[in-house]
N, C-alpha and C positions, 0 to 999 in steps of 0.2 A: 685875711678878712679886712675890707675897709673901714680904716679907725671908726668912721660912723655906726656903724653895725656895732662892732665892738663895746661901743661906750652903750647902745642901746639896749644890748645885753647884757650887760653891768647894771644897768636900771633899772631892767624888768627883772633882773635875779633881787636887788635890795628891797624893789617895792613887794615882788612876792613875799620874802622873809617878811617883812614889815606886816603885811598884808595876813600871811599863817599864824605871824602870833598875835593882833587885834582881833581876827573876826571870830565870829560868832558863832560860823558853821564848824561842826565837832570833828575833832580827830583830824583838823587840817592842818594845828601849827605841832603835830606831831612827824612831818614830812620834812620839817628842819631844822627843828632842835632834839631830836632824838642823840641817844648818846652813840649810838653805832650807824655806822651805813649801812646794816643788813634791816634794821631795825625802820631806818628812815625808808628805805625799797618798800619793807610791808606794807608800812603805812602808807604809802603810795595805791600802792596795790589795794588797800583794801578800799580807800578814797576813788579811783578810778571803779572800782566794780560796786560799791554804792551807789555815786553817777550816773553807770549804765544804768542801773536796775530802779532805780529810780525816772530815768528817763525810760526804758520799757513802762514800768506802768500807768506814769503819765502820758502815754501816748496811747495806752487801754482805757483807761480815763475820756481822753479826750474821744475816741471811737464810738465809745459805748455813749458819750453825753450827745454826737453828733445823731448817730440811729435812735437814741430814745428819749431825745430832748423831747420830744412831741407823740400826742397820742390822738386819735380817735375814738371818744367817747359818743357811747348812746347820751344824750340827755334826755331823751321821752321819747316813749313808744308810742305815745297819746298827742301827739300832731295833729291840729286838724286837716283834712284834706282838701278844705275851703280855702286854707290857707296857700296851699300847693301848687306851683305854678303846671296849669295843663301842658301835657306834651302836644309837641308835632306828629300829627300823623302823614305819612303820606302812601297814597293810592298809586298804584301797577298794576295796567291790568296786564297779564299772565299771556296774551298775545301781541309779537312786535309788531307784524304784516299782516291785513286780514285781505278778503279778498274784495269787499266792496268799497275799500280805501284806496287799494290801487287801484281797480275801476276809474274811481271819481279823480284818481291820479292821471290817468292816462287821459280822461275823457276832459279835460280841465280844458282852461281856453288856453294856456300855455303848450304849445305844442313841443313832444320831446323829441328831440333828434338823437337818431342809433346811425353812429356812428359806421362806416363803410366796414363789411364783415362780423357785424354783430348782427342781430336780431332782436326782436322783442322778446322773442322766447325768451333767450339767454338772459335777459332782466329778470325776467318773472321767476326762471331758475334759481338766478343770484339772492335774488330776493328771499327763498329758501333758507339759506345760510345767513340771514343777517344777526343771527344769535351771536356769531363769529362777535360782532362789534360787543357786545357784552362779556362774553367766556369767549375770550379768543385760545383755538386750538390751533389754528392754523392748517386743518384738515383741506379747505375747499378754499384755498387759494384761490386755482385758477379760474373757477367762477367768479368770485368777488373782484379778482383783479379787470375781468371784461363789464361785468354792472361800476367798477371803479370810473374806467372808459366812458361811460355812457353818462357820468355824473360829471366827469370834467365839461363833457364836451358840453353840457347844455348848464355849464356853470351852477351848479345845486352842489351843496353842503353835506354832507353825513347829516347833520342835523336837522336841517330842513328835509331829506328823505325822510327821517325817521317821523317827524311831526307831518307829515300828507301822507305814510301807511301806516302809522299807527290810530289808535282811539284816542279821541282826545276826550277832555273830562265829560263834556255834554253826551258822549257817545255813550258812557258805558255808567255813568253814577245818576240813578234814574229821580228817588227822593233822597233828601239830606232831614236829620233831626237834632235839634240841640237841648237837651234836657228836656225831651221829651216835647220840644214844641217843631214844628215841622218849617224849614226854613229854606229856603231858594238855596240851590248848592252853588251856586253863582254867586253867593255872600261869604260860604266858609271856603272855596276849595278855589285853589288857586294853579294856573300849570307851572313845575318846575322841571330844571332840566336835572335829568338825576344819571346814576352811574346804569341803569337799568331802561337809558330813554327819557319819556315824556312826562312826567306821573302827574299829580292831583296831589296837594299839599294843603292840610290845614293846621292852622296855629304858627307855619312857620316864620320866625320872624328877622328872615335876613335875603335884601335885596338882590344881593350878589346870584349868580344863575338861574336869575326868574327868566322865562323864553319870554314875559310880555310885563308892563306895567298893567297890573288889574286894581282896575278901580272897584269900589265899594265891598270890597273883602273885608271881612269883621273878624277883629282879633279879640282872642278869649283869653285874658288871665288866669281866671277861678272858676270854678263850678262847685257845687253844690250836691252835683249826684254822687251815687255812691250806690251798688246795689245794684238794686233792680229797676231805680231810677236811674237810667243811663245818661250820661254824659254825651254822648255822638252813639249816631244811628243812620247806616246807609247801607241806600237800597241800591243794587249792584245787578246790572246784566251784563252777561256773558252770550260770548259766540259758538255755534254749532263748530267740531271742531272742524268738521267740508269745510268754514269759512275760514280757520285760521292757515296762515303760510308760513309763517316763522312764531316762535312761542316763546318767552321768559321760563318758564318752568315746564314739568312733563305734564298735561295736565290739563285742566279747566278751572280758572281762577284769579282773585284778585291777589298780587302780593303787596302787605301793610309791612310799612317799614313804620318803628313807634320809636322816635328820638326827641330830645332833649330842645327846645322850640329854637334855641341858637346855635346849634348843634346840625352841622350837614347831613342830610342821609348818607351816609357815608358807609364804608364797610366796616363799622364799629357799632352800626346801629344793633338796635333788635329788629328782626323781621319775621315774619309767618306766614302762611297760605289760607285766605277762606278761599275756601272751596266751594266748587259751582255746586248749585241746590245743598246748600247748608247755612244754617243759621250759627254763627259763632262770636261768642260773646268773650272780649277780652276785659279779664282782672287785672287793674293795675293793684301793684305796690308799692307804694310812693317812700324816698328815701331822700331825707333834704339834707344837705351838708354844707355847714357855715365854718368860719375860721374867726377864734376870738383875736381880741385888737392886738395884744403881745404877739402872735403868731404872724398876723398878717404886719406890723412892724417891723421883723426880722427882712433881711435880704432874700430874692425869691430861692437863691440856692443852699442856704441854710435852710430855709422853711419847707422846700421842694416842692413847692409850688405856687402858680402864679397867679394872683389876682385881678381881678379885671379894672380898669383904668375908666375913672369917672369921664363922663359924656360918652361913651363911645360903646358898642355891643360886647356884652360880657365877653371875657376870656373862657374858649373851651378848646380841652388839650387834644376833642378827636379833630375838632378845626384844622389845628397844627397838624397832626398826623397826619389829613386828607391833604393839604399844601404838600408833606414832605414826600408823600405818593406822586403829588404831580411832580413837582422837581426831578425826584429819581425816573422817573419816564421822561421829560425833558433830557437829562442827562445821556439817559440809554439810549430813545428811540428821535430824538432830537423835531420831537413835536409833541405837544400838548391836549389829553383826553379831550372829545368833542362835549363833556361834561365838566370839564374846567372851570373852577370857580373864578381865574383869573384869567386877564385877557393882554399876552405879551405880542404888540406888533410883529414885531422881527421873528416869532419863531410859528410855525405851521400847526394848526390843530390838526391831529391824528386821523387819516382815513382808511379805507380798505389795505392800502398798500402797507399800513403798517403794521396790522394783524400778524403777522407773522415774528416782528419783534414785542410784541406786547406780548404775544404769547410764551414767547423766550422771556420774558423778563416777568410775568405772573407769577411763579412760586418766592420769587427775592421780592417781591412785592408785599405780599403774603406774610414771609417770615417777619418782616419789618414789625416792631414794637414801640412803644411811645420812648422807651430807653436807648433807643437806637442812636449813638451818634450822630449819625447821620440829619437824625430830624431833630436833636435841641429841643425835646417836648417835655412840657412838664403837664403831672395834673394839674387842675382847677382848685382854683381854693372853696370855693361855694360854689355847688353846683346841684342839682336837680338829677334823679337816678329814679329810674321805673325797671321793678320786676315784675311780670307777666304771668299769669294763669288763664289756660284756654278750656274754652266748651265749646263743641260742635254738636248739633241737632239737625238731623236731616230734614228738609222743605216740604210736608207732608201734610196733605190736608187745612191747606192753611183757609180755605171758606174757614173753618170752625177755630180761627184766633180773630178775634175782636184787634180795632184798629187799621187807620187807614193805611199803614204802611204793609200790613198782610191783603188789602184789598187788592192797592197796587200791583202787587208781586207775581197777580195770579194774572196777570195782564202778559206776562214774559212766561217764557217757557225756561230759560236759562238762569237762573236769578242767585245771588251773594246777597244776605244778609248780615252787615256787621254792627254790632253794638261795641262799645269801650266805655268801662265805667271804674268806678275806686271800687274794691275788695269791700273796704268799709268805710267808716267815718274817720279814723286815725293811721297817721304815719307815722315812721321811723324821723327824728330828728337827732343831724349828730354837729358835734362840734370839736376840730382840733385845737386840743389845748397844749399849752406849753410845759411839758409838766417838769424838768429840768432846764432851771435859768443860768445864766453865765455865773453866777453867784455859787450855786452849785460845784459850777466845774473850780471855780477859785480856792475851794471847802477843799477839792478833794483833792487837787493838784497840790495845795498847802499842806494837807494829811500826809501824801506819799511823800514831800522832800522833809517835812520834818522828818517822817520815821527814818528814813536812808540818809540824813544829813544835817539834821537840830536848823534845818534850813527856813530864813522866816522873810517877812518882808525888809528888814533893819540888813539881812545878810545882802539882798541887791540893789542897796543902797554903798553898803560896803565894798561889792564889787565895784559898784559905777566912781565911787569915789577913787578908789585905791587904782585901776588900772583906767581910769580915762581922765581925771586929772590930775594926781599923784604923779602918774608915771609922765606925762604931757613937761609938769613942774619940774622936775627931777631932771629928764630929760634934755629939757634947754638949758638947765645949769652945766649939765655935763659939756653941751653943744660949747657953750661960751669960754669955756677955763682952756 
């Protein structure tokens, strides 16, 4: 052994002695001044398995402080709902393709060229299957791959087909109402690009994949209804199914997606089907959720979740999740949904030809969670939550309901009437508190090493003394002689 080592070892055996019979921690200067060496091993022995077991349950301690330092409390059930910020609604009408859209498609001043070996039929077939772009199965390939053909060659987008055969908002959303006062739907309802197509969007308040800049759209913070004062009210026609060619659902209908106003229609929304000739009245149950100032102080991975960032559009965690959807499709299918909230030059937005890998890749999509490695998603720390209760009433006799919107109705043979109102006048208000502070953990990490060791603040004091300048001191004298 090199003298250096040697003399080092010499030092740290005196300063330990030294070190076992000053401190304070129990039963430790019994490891070297015992009168036997069978006697000096137990003591040993019994000083290593104190240690452990003292380090075991400070490490249950510290577990248990990290999962229940923080809690979710109701603080009132008694919320008002005035207070509550309104949701995003957004409107789908229930057919992709109809037949008088591609009409005024074909009949357009742009003329379309079919390629050599296709046909027009074989569009109009294709056109069948465009559901494929929403629930890709990958059943009818090789029709979509020739309507594919026929969209390169005359330079048209997935998206732009989908906006000249589908309805757009003026088609199919006939009156709009806003607490009950009757208001141009060209004020609340705005087109957005959604993972379902084209839809009709009110309250939503985030620029990112609007198809247009709409002017003089009016954004709603608070309402007042509740009841049977409703809150929004639209009058909806639908198409004879002769007229529909491809469809969203099985069915005759508008599908309502009801999300959170910052919050993407995304596949974490809530959504439901009014039904053609029914009137159906959606109950919200408004659930608010703040974070007191302690909680949102902690770092966002202590607190586990993240806060939204002054000037800029709240933080929401299905936001992230709907990002990490795109990404893993970028990854897999090495192009970006034609509903993409972001827009990267260098990589290709998803067309017919890739149906076939979306479809492979839909169930790993699916499984994906906000916990998922993969997406880094945390909750929201304050955020806005609606539970849902429906009533449907079939469209019967409406000569005999008062008001203009049952006058209108009877003008359409196919008609959706939706109302969306609060349950009542109060909601759930809740707030994470902090209810185990670092204070705590000190309490209880100080409980278990005294009990396994008479261990106190004065003993890591004694360590740090005794083996990091004791032994530092000690040491260079050795070094010099």
């Amino acid at each position: 052994m090199p003298a250096y080592l040697r003399k080092f070892w010499q030092t740290l055996t005196e300063v330990y002695k030294e070190f076992a019979m000053e401190s304070t921690i129990h039963g430790i200067k019994y490891t070297t001044n015992a009168k036997s060496a069978i006697a000096r091993f137990l003591w040993l022995v019994v000083m290593i398995l104190s240690l452990s077991a003292a380090g075991i349950l400070a490490h249950k301690f510290y577990d248990k402080h990290r999962s229940a330092s923080m809690s979710t409390l109701v603080i009132s059930d008694q919320f008002p709902t005035e207070k509550l910020l309104l949701p995003a609604v957004t409107l789908c009408h229930g057919s992709i393709a109809v037949v008088q859209k591609v009409l005024a498609f074909f009949n357009s001043q742009k003329r379309i060229y079919i390629p050599r070996g296709l046909t027009r039929e074989d569009f109009e077939i294709a056109l069948r299957y465009l559901r494929e772009v929403i629930y890709p199965t990958n059943h009818f390939q090789e029709e979509l791959d020739k309507l594919q053909q026929i969209l390169t060659a005359n330079r048209i987008s997935l998206l732009e087909l989908l906006d000249s055969v589908s309805l757009n908002c003026s088609d199919f959303v006939v009156m709009c109402r806003f607490e009950g006062k009757a208001m141009p739907c060209s004020m609340l309802l705005e087109p957005i690009v959604t993972q379902y197509g084209i839809c009709c969007a009110f309250n939503y308040v985030n620029p990112d994949g609007l198809l247009q800049k709409s002017e003089g759209v009016v954004k709603f913070n608070y309402s007042r209804g509740f009841g049977a004062l409703y809150v929004l009210s639209f009058l909806m026609k639908s198409v004879p199914s002769s007229e529909i060619i491809s469809s969203l659902i099985y069915g005759n209908g508008i599908k309502v997606i009801l999300h959170e106003r910052y919050t993407y229609p995304g596949p974490t929304a809530m959504e439901f089907v009014a039904a053609d000739g029914f009137e159906t009245v959606a109950r919200l149950y408004g659930t608010y959720l703040i974070s007191s100032p302690e909680v949102l102080n902690l770092p966002s991975r202590v607190r586990g979740c993240y806060k939204s960032i002054s000037g800029s559009l709240p933080f929401r965690a299905e936001n992230c999740y709907f990002d990490c959807r795109e990404s893993i499709t970028k990854k897999l299918c090495s192009c970006l949904p034609f509903f993409s909230t972001t827009t990267e030059g260098d990589v290709q937005v998803c067309n017919l030809t890739h149906i076939s890998c979306l479809a492979r890749i839909a169930s790993e999509l699916d499984s994906l969670t906000l916990q998922d490695p993969r997406c880094n998603c945390l909750p929201s720390c304050e955020e806005t939550t609606y539970a849902v209760t429906l009533t449907k009433v079939p469209l019967q006799d409406l000569k005999h309901r008062p008001g203009d919107l049952y006058t209108k109705a009877q003008e359409y043979k196919h008609v959706t009437i939706l109302h969306l109102t609060f349950a009542g006048q109060s909601a759930l208000l809740e707030r994470t508190e902090l209810v185990l502070s670092n204070i705590n953990l000190v309490s209880s990490l100080g409980g278990v090493f005294s009990l396994f060791l008479g261990f106190s603040f004065i003993s890591i004091i004694e360590v740090i003394y005794f083996f990091c300048i004791d032994l530092v001191i000690k040491f260079k004298q050795k070094l010099s002689i």
